[in-house]
Structure formats: C-alpha cells, structure tokens
Kinemage of the C-alpha trace (Angstrom):
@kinemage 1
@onewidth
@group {chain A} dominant
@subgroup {mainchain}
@vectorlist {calphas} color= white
{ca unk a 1} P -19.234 -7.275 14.993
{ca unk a 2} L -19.198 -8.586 11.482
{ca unk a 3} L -16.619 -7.749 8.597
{ca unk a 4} L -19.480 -6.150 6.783
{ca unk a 5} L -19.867 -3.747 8.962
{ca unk a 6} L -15.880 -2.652 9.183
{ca unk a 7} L -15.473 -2.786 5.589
{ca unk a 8} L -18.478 -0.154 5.065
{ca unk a 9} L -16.825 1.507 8.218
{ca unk a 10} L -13.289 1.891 5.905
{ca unk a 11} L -15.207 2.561 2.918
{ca unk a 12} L -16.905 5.480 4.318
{ca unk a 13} L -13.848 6.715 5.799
{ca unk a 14} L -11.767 6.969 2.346
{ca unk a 15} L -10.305 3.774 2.944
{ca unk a 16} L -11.023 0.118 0.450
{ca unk a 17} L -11.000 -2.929 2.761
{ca unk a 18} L -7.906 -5.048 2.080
{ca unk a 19} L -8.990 -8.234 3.187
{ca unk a 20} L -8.651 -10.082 6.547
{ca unk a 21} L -6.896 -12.974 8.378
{ca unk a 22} L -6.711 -14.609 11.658
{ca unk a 23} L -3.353 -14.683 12.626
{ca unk a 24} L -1.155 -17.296 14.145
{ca unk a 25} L 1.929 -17.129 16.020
{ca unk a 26} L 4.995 -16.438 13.518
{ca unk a 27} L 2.805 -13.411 11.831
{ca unk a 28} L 4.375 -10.520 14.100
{ca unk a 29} L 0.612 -9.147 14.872
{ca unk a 30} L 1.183 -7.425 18.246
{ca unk a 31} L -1.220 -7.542 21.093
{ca unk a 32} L -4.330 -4.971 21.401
{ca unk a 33} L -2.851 -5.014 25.187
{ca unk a 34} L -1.063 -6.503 27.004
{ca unk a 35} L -2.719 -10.167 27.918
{ca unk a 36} L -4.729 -9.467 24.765
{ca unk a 37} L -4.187 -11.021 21.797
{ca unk a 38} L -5.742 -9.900 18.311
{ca unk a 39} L -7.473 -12.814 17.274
{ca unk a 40} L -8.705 -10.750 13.621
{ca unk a 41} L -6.731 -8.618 11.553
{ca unk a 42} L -8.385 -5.926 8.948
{ca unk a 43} L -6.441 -4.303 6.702
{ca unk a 44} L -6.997 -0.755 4.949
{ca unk a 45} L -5.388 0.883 2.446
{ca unk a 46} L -5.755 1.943 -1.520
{ca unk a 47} L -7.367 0.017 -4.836
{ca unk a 48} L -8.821 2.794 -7.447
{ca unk a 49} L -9.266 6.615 -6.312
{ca unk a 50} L -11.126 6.583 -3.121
{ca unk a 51} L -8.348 7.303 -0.731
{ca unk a 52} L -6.700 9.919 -3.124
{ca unk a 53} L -9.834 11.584 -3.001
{ca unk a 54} L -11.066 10.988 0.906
{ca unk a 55} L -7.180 12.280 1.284
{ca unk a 56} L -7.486 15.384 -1.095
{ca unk a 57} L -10.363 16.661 0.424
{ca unk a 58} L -9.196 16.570 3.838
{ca unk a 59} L -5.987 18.198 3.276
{ca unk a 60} L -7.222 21.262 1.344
{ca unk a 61} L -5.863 24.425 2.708
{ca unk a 62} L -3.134 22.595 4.752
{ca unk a 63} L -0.254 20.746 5.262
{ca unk a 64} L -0.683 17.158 5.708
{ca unk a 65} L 0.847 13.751 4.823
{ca unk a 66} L -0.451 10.996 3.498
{ca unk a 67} L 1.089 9.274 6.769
{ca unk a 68} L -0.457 12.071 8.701
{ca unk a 69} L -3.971 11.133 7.492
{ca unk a 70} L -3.879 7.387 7.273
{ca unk a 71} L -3.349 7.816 11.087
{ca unk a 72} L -6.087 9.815 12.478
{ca unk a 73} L -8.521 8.153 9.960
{ca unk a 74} L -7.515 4.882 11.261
{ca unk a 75} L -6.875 5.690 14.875
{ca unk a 76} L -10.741 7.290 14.792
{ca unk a 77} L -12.187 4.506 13.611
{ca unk a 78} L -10.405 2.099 15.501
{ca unk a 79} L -11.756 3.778 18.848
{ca unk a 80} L -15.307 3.135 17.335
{ca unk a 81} L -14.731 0.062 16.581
{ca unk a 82} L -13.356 -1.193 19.833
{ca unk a 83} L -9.726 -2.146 17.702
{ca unk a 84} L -6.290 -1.047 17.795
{ca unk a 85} L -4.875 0.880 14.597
{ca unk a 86} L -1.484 -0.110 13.604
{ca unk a 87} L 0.604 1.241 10.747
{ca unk a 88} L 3.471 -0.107 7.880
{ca unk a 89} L 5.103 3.335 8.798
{ca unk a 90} L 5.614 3.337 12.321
{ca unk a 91} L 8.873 2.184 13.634
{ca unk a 92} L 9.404 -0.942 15.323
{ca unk a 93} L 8.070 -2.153 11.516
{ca unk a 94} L 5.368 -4.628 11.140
{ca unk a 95} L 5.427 -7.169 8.320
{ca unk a 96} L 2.660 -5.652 6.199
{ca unk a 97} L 3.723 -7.707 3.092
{ca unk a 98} L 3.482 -10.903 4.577
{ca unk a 99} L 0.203 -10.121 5.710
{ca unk a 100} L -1.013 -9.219 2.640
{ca unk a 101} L -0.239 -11.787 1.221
{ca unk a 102} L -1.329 -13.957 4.136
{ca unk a 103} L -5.070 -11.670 3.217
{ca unk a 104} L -5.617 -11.028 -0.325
{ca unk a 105} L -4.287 -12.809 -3.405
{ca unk a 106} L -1.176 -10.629 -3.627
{ca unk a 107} L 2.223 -11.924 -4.696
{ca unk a 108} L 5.338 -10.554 -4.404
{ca unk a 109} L 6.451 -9.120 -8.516
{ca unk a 110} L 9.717 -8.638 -10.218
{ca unk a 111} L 9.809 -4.888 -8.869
{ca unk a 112} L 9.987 -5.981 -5.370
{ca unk a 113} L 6.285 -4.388 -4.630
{ca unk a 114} L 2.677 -6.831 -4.331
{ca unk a 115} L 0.877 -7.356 -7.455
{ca unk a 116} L -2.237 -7.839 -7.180
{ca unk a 117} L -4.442 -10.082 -10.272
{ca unk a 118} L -7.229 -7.433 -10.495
{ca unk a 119} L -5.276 -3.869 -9.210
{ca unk a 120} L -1.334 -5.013 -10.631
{ca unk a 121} L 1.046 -2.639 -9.200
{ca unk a 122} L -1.464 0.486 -8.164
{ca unk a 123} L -2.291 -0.476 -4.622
{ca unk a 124} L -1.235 0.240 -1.264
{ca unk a 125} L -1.642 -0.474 2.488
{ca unk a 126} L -2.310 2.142 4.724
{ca unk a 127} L -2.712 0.729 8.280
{ca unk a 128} L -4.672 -2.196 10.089
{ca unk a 129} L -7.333 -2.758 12.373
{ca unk a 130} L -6.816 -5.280 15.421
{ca unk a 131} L -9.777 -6.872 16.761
{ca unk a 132} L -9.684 -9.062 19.931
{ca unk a 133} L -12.854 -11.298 18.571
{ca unk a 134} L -12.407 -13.832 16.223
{ca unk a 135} L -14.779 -11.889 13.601
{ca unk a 136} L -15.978 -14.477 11.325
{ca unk a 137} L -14.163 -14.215 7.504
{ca unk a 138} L -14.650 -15.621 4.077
{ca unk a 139} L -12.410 -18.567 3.038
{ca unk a 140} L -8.876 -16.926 1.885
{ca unk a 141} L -9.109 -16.027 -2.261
{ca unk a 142} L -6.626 -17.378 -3.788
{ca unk a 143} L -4.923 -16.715 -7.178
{ca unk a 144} L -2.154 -17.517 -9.350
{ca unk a 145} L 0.801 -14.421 -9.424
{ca unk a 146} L 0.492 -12.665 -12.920
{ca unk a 147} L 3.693 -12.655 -13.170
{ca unk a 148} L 3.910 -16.285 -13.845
{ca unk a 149} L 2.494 -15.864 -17.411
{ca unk a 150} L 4.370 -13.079 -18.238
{ca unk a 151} L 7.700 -13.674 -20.331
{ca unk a 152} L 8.959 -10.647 -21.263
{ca unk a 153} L 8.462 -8.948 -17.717
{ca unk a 154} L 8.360 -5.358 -19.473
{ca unk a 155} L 8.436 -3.851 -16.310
{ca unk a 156} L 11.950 -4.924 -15.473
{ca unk a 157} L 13.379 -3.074 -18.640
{ca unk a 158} L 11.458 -0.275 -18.480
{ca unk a 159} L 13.080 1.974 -16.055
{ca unk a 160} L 15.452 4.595 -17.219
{ca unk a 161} L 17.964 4.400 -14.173
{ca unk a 162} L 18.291 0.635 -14.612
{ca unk a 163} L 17.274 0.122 -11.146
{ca unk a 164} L 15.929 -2.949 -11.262
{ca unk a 165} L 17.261 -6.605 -12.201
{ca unk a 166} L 14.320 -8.860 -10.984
{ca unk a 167} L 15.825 -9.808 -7.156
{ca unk a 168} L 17.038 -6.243 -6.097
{ca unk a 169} L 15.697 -2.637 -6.443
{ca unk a 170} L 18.909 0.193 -6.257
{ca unk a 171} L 17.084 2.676 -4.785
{ca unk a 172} L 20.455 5.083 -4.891
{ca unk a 173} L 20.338 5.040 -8.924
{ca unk a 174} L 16.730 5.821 -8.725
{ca unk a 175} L 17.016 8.534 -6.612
{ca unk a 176} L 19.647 10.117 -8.774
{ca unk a 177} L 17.492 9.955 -12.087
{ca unk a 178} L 14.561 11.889 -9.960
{ca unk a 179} L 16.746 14.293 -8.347
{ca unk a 180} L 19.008 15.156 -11.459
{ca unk a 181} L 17.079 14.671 -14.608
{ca unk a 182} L 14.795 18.134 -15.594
{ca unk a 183} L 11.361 17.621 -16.700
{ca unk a 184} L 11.192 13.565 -15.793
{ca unk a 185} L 8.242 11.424 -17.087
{ca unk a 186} L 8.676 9.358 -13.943
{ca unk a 187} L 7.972 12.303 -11.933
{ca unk a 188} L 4.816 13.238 -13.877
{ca unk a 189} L 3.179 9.907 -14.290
{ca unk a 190} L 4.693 7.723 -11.871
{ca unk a 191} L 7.632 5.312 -11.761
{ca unk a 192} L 8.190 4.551 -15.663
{ca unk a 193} L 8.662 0.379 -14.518
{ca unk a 194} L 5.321 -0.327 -12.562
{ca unk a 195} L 3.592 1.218 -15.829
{ca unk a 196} L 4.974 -1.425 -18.323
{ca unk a 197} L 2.970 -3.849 -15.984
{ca unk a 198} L -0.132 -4.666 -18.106
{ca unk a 199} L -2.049 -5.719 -15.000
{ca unk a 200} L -4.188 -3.202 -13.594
{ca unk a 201} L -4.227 -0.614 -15.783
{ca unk a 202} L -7.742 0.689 -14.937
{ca unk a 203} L -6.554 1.453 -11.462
{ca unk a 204} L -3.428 3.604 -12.400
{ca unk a 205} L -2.307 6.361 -10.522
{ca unk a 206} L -4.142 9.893 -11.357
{ca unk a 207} L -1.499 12.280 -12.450
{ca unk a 208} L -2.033 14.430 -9.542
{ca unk a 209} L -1.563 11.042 -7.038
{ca unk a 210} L 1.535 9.811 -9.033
{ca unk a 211} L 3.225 13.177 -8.736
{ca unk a 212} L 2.462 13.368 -5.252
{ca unk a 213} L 3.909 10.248 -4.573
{ca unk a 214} L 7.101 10.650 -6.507
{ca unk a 215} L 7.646 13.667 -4.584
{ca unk a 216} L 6.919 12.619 -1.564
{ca unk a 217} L 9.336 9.538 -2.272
{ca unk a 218} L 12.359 12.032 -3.342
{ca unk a 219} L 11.873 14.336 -0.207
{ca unk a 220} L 12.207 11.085 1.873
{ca unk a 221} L 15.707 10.143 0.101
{ca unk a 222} L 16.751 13.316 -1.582
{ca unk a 223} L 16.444 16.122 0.963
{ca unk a 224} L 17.275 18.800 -1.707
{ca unk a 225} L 14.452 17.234 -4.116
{ca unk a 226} L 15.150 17.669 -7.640
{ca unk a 227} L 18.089 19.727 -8.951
C-alpha cells in the first residue's frame, strides 16, 4: 500500500492527512498485535474545514461527539486498510504531541498547544493509523517554529483570565472566565489567546466549530457549563 492511497482514503473520509513516521523504540507506538510491531504510523486529524464539515453532516439529527465520530471514521477505515486505529483520547494516553512533531513541522508554542508554520494554532489530531509494513514516506519537512521570530508573543497577553505565562496554562482560571462571565467573546469565537497568533489565520475556526469546541471544553471541566 502506498501513502497516496491512505491519504485520499482520510481525505475522503472527512479527515486531512497529518503526515507520517516510522517509529523507533522510545516513541510509545503500541503493537497492531501482539508479536506485531507497527513499522508506519499515519496520522489524521484537522487543517481548514473538512472535518467540521465531514463531522456536521454526520451528526445531523443526533447526538454525537466529536470523539464519538473520530472513532468509527477511523476504526472503519482502519479495517479497510488492514491498520489499527488508535486515538489521543483513549486512556492509557499515547504521546500524540511528540509524534507530531516527530511527523509534520509542528513545534510546541507559548500556549502549550502545536503550531504549525502554514495552519498556526487551528489544527488538531484526531486519531492514527498503524500499519505493520514499512509504507514508503517522503523525507521528514522540516521548519523553523514561528514563534522564534515573534517578539511580542501577542498571544500570551491576550487572554482575559490571565491563564497563560509562556511555560504553564491554569486551566482552573480559564474555566472560571467561561463558566462565570455572560455573553463571552471566547465562547463565541474561540479562545481570545490562540487568535492573537498571526500564523494561520486563513484556517481559523468557523464560528459554529469554535463554539462547539468551547463548549464542549467547559462541559468537560465545568459540569454546570456556564452560569
């Protein structure tokens, strides 16, 4: 099987292609089976509005999370594929990050979340395909962190709970602002700090997305959601 053909697979199933990596021991990629070692990993998830819209459309008429979906998407097309699905929310945790990193040119940014050089901030991961072949890859792309060049780092400011200071994210604070401030701009557009990013601006969040997201993320630490 060739990467071509997965990424189209992912594409067609609401899902962008993430990039891909061979892993080596340290990287915490489990086995397909036992005796079986993944030898490629493929990962799927979210640059631009394909998945919001793949996800949309599915769940019309019913309830569903985003978790929910990500899972029998993946878990579908890993049976086609002949690959195991595995997921960044399923307990014992995997180390999606360092994969990402270990894929893509990602870097880890003030906020504690990947930037990305082309997407910034608006990106996600949604899941991974194991493959037991060594499918042949692309040499690794590799790219400076934008956050190098950037002095002011307006995102670190930006936030109206003060929740972040550039090495730690207080996710109590930021849960209080959501759950006790009336008509919030964070929970209409998104969280107020990745938008001071100026990278990736074209792949922002669609209202609709954002506030899903936001509530999602409240229901998840607030049970009581907003006051």
């Amino acid at each position: 099987m060739q990467l071509g053909e997965i990424e189209r697979s992912l594409q067609d199933a609401g899902l962008s292609p993430r990039g891909a990596f061979h892993p080596a021991a340290g990287y915490g990629v489990p086995s397909l089976v036992p005796d079986t070692p993944a030898r490629t990993v493929v990962l799927a998830g979210n640059a631009g509005p394909l998945m919001w819209r793949a996800f949309d459309a599915t769940r019309a008429g019913r309830l569903m999370t985003l978790d929910e979906w990500s899972a029998q998407v993946l878990t579908e097309l890993a049976a086609r594929l002949g690959a195991r699905a595995v997921f960044p929310f399923e307990s014992p945790y995997l180390p999606f990050q360092r994969w990402a990193m270990r894929a893509e040119a990602c870097h880890t940014s003030p906020l504690g979340l990947l930037i990305h050089p082309d997407y910034g901030l608006w990106h996600g991961y949604r899941g991974a395909l194991l493959f037991a072949a060594a499918i042949e890859l692309p040499p690794p792309e590799r790219r400076a962190s934008p956050c190098v060049s950037c002095a002011d780092r307006p995102c670190l400011s930006a936030c109206p709970a003060g929740a972040f200071d550039g090495k730690t994210y207080d996710v109590p604070a930021c849960v209080r602002h959501l759950a006790g401030t009336p008509e919030l701009a964070c929970m209409d557009v998104g969280c107020l700090a990745r938008h001071a990013c100026p990278i990736g601006r074209d792949y922002r969040y669609a209202p609709a997305q954002a506030r899903f997201h936001m509530q999602a993320f409240l229901r998840n630490h607030h049970p009581r959601g907003p006051a």
